[in-house]
C-alpha positions in Angstrom: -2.4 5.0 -20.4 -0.6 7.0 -17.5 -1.7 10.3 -19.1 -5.4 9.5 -18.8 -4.8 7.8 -15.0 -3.1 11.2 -14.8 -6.2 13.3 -15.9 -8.6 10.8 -14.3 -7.3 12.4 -11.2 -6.8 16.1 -12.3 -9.6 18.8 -11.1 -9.2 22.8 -12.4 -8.6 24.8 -9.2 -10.1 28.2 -9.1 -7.6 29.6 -6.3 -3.5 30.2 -6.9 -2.5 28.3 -4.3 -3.6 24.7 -6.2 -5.2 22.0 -3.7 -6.9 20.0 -6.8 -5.5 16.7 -5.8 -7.6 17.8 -2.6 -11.3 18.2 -4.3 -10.7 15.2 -6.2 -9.9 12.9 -3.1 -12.7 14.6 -1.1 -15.5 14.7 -4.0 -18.0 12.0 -3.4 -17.3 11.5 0.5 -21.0 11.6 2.0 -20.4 12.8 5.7 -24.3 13.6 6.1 -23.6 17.1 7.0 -21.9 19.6 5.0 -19.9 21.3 7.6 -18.2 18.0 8.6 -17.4 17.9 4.8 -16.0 21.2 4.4 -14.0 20.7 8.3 -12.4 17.5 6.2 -11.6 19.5 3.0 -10.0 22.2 5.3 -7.9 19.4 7.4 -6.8 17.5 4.2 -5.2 21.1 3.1 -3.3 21.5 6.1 -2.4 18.3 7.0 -1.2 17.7 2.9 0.8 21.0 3.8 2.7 19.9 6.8 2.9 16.1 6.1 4.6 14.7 9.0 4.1 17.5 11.7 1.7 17.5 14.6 -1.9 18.3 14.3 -1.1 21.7 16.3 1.8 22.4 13.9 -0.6 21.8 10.6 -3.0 23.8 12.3 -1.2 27.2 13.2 -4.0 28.6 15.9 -6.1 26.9 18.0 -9.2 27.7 17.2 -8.2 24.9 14.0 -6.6 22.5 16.0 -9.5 22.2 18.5 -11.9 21.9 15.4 -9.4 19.3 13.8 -9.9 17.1 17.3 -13.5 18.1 17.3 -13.5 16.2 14.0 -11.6 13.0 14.8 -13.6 12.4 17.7 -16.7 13.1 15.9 -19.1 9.5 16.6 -20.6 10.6 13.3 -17.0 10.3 11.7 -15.5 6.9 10.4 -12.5 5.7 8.5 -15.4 4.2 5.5 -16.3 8.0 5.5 -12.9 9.6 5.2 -11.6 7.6 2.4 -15.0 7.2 0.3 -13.9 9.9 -2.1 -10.6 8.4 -2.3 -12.0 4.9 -3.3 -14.0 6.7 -5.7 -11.1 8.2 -7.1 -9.2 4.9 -7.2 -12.0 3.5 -9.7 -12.1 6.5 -11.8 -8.1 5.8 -12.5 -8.5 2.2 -12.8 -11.4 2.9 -15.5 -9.6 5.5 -17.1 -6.7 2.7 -18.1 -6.4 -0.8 -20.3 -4.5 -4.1 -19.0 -5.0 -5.4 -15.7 -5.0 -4.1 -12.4 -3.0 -5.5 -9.5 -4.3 -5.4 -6.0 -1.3 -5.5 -3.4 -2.5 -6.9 -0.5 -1.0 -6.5 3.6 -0.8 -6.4 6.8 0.7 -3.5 9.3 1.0 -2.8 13.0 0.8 1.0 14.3 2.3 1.2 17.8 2.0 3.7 21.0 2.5 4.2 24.1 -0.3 5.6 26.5 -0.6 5.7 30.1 -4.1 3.9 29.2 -3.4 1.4 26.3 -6.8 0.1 27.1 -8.5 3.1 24.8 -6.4 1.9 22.6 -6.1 -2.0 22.3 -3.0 -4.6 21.8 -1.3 -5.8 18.5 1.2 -8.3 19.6 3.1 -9.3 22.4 6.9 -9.2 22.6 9.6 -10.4 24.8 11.1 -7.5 27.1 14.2 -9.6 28.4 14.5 -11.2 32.0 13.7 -10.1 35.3 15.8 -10.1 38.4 15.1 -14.1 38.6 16.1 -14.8 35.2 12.6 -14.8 33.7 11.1 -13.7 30.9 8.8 -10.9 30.8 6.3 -10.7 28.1 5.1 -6.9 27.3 1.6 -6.4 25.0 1.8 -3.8 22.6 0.0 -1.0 22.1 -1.9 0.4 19.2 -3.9 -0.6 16.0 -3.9 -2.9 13.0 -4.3 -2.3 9.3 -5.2 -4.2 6.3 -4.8 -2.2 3.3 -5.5 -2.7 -0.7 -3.2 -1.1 -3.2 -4.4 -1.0 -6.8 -1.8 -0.8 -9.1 -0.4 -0.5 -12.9 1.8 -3.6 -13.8 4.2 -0.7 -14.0 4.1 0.5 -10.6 2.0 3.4 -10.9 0.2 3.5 -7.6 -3.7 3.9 -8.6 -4.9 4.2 -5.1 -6.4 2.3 -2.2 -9.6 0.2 -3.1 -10.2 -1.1 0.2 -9.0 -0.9 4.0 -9.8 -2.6 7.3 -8.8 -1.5 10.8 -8.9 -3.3 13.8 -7.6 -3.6 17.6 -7.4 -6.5 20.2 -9.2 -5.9 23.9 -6.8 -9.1 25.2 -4.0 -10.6 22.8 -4.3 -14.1 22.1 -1.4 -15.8 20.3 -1.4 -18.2 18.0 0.6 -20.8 19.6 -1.8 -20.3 23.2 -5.1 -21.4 21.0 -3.6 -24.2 19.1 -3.4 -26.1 22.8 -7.3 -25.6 23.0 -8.9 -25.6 19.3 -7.4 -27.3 15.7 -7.9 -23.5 14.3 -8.0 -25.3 10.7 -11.5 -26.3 11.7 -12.4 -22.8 13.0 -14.7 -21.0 9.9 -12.7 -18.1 8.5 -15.5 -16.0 9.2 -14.6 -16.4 12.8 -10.8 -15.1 12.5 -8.9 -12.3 11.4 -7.9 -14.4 8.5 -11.1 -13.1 7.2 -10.0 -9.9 6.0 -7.9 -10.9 3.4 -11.8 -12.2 1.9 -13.5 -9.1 2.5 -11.0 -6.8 0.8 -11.0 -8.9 -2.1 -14.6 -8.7 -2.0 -14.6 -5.1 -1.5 -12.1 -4.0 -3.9 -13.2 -6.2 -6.8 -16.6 -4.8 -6.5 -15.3 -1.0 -5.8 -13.2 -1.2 -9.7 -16.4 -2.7 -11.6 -14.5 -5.3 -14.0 -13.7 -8.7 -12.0 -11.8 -10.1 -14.7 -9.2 -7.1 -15.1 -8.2 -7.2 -10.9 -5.4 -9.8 -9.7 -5.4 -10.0 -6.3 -1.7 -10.5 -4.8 -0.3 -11.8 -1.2 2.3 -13.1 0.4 2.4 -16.4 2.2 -0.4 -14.8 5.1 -3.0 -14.7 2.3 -2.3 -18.7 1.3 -6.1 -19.4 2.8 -8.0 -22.1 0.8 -11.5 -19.9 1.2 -9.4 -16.8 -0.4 -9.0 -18.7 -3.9 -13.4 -19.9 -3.5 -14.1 -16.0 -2.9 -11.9 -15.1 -5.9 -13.5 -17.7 -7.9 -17.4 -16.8 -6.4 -16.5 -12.7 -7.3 -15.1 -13.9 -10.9 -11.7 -12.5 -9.9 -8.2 -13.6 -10.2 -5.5 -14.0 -7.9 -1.4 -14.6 -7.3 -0.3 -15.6 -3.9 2.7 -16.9 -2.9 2.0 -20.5 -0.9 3.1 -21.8 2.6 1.1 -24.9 2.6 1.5 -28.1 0.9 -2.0 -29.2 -0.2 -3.6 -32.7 -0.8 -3.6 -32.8 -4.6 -5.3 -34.7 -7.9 -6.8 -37.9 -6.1 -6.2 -37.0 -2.8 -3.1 -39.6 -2.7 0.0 -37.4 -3.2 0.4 -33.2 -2.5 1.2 -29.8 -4.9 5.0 -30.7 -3.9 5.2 -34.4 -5.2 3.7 -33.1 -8.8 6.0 -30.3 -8.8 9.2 -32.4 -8.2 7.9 -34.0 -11.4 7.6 -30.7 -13.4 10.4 -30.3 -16.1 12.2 -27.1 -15.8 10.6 -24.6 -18.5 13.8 -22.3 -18.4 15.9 -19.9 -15.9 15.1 -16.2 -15.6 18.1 -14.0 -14.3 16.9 -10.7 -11.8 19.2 -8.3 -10.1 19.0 -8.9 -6.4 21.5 -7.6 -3.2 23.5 -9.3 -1.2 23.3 -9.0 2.3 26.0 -6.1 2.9 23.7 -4.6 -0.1 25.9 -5.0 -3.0 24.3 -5.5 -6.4 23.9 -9.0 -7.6 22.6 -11.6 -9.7 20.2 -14.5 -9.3 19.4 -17.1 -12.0 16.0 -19.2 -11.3 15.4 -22.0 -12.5 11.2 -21.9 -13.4 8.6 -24.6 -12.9 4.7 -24.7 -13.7 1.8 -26.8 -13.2 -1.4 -26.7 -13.2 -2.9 -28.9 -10.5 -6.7 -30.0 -9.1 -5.6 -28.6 -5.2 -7.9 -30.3 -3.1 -9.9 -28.2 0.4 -8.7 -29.0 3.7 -9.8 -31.9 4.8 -12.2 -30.7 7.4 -13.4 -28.3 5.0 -14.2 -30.3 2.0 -17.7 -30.5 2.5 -18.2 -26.7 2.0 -15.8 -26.0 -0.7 -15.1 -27.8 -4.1 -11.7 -28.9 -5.4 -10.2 -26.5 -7.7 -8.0 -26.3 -10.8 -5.1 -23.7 -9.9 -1.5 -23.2 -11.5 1.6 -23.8 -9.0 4.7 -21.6 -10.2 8.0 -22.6 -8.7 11.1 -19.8 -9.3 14.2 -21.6 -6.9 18.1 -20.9 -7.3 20.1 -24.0 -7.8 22.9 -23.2 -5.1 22.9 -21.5 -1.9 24.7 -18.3 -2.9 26.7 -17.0 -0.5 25.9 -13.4 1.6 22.1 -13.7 0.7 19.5 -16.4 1.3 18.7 -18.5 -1.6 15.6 -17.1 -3.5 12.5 -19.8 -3.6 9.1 -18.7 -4.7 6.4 -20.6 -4.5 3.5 -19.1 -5.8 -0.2 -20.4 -6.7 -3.1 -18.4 -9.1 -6.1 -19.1 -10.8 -4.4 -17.9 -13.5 -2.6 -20.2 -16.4 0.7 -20.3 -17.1 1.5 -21.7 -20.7 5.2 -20.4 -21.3 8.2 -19.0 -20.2 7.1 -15.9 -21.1 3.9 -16.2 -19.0 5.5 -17.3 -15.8 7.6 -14.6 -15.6 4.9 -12.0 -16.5 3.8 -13.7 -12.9 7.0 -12.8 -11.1 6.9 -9.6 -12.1 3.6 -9.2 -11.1 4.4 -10.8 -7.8 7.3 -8.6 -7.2 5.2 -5.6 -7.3 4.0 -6.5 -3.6 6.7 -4.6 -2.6 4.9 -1.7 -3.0 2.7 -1.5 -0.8 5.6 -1.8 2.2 6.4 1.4 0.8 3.3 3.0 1.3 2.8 1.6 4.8 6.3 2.9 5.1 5.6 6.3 3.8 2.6 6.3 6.0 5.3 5.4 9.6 8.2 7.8 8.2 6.7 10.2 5.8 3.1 11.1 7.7 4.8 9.9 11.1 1.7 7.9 11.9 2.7 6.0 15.3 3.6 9.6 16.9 0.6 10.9 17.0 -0.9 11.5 20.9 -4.8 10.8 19.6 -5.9 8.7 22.7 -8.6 6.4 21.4 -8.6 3.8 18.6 -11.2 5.5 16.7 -9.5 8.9 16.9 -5.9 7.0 15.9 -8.1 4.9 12.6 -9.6 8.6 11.5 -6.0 10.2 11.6 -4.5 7.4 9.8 -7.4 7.2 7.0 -6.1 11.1 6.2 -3.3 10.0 6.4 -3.3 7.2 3.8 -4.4 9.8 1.3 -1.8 11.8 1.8 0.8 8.8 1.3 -0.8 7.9 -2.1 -0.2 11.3 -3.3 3.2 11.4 -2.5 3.5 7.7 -3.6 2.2 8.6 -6.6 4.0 11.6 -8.0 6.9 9.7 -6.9 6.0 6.8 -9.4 5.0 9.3 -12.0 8.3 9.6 -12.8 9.7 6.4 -13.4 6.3 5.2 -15.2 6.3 8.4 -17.5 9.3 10.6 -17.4 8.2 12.2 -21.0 5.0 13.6 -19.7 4.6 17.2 -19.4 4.6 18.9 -16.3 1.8 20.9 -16.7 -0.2 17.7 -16.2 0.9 17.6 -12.4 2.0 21.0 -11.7 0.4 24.1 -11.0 1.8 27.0 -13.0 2.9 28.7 -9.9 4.7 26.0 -9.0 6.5 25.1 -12.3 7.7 28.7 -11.7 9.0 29.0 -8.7 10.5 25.5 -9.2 12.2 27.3 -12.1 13.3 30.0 -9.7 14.4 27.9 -6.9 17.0 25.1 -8.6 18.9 26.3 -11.8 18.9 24.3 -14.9 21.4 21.4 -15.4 21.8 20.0 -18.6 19.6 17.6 -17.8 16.8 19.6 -16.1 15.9 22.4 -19.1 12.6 20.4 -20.4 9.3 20.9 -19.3 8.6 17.2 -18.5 7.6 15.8 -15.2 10.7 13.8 -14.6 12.9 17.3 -14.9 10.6 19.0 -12.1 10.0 15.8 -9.6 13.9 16.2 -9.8 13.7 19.8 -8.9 10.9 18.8 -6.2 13.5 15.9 -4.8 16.2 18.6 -4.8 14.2 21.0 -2.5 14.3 18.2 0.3 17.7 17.1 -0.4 18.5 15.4 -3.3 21.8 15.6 -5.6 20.4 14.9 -8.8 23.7 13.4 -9.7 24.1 11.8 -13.4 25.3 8.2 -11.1 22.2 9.5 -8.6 18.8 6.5 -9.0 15.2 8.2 -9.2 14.5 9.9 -6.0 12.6 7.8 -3.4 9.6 8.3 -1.4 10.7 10.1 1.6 12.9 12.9 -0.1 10.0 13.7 -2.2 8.0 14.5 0.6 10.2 16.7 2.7 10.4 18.7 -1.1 6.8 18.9 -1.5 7.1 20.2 1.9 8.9 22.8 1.3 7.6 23.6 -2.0 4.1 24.5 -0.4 5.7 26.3 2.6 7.5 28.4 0.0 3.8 28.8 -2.4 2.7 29.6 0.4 5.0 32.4 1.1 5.1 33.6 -2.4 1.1 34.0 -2.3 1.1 35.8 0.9 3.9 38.1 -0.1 2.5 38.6 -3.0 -0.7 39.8 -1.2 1.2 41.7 1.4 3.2 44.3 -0.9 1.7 43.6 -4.4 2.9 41.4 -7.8 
């Protein structure tokens, strides 16, 4: 199945120096004029090529770099634009592949500091310590917000984004400040930003074609009663881990009153660490149920009980180093065995993932340095940006989802060669499958390759694929300069 996600996503190139992943990413993206779509192919290339310098840096010359502002300040330019050929591309995978598909869902905060935050908008506000009287000084943050969908393998292997939502405050308004004025349980979803988590469902589940194969995932931000409707109004599934302790059944008693009467189904051991990061163990002790979870009660006019299943996976004892492990988690889903509630933890552990992209998008792509001044200038830079972090996300995962594939599937010729020049053969790195060259890729941006070594990670992959297409690069003008 990863060899046809693989070639779902693979496009001959015509030129030595291989940009495919580029064309296919682009293909599809409807601009409404040609020369802003060929501006984006052309910035893709160099920004893919320098991932985590400036804009001036990726550009070499000016006459690029002002074309490469030109084009994020372009009115006619949007993040839905940007990442249309992407989404494209995220469906072609998910068709190309059997099983279901998991849709990580979340949250992040991009922050900056201007001289004008107002071009920008606030996030959040934070407490800057005390002033001379012993105060408190509260300081508003600058920058954007992000709401991103992953789509998945149950292995791992990133498939790419399927939907993505940015937005910025004009005035921050906490939480805690609007509960003295309104009861925000009686406030429609539509009116908040709670709303998101519905319309990339919506979004995403309509973007891969086949309701029934998507699960939707979240953590405890996505426990919103109108969430489970939409998934059940779109014919979708979804896997959330709860915060709220619903009215159930008849309205008399709540989800935690008929889950202290659940019976134990059996324990499930997982490696965890501690909190120094030492390697340890965890035995959970697993509990299902499924349950009619009644609406809120100022809600249950407009939406109908529903029948959901309530998984609880809780250590016994507080172990010591490391907080106790207690997941409470809640699906349309059922759950009729052992085997089938942890088939749900697994999939609910996967969430994890996407905190990797968002991080690859902070350390690898160095998102919240850029010096774009404008919210819509920072959303267009991040959009190319999120591309670029799938990539790298992606042929990271490649090779811990299929190690045995061959590297010709993911690597040009010229660079299978000049891998093969660069890092000598180990015992261990004379095949021709992917997992030998991401190894020799990891090894270019600093990796040991060790036999006691784990998979390389995210970040050194990208400072290798760095250098690897500073040194193409190189080799092809070379090559140019005094002849093969």
């Amino acid at each position: 199945m990863i060899d046809r996600a693989w070639a779902a996503c693979s496009v001959p190139s015509s030129s030595a120096h291989d940009d495919s992943w580029v064309d296919q990413e682009t293909d599809g993206c409807d601009f409404g004029d040609e020369r802003l779509a060929k501006r984006f192919r052309g910035l893709l290339c160099q920004m893919g090529n320098a991932m985590g310098r400036s804009i001036p840096f990726a550009c070499q010359d000016w006459a690029n770099t002002k074309a490469a502002y030109r084009f994020f300040s372009n009115e006619r330019v949007n993040e839905e634009e940007i990442l249309s050929g992407h989404f494209r591309s995220t469906a072609t995978r998910a068709a190309a592949i059997d099983g279901p598909i998991l849709i990580l869902h979340d949250t992040t905060e991009f922050s900056y500091r201007r001289e004008k935050p107002e071009a920008i908008g606030s996030t959040y506000r934070i407490n800057s310590g005390r002033d001379k009287a012993g105060r408190f000084r509260m300081h508003t943050v600058c920058g954007i917000l992000m709401h991103s969908s992953l789509a998945v393998m149950p292995d791992g292997l990133p498939l790419g984004l399927a939907a993505i939502k940015f937005w910025t405050r004009k005035k921050f308004k906490g939480t805690a400040a609007l509960k003295k004025k309104v009861n925000l349980t009686r406030i429609p979803v539509e009116k908040k930003e709670s709303v998101r988590w519905l319309d990339n469902l919506k979004q995403s589940t309509v973007l891969l074609h086949d309701p029934a194969r998507c699960i939707h995932i979240g953590d405890r931000e996505s426990d919103i009663y109108e969430l489970f409707c939409a998934a059940q109004e779109a014919g979708t599934h979804f896997l959330v881990r709860t915060c709220v302790d619903r009215m159930a059944g008849d309205g008399n008693h709540t989800i935690a009153d008929e889950m202290e009467d659940a019976l134990i189904s059996g324990r499930y051991r997982i490696d965890v660490r501690d909190n120094q990061g030492n390697p340890n163990q965890a035995v959970l002790e697993l509990k299902y149920r499924r349950i009619t979870v009644l609406p809120p009660i100022g809600k249950q006019k407009r939406y109908p009980p529903l029948v959901l299943t309530v998984l609880h996976a809780t250590e016994r004892s507080k172990p010591k180093n490391r907080k106790r492990i207690e997941w409470k988690l809640i699906t349309d889903l059922p759950v009729r065995s052992r085997a089938e509630a942890i088939e749900k933890l697994e999939w609910y552990a996967m969430r994890w993932k996407i905190e990797m992209f968002h991080k690859i998008l902070k350390s690898g792509c160095k998102a919240e340095e850029a010096k774009l001044r404008t919210a819509s200038r920072l959303v267009n830079l991040v959009a190319v940006f999120c591309i670029m972090s799938w990539r790298v996300f992606f042929i990271t995962m490649v090779n811990r989802s299929a190690p045995t594939m061959q590297a010709k599937a993911a690597l040009t010729n010229v660079e299978i060669a000049l891998l093969d020049h660069l890092v000598s053969d180990k015992a261990h790195l004379r095949s021709k499958t992917i997992s030998n060259y991401i190894t020799k890729i990891a090894m270019l941006g600093g990796y040991l390759a060790r036999a006691s070594d784990p998979p390389p990670g995210n970040m050194v992959m990208w400072r290798g694929l760095v250098r690897l297409t500073d040194i193409e690069l190189g080799a092809l003008i070379g090559a140019r300069l005094v002849g093969n």
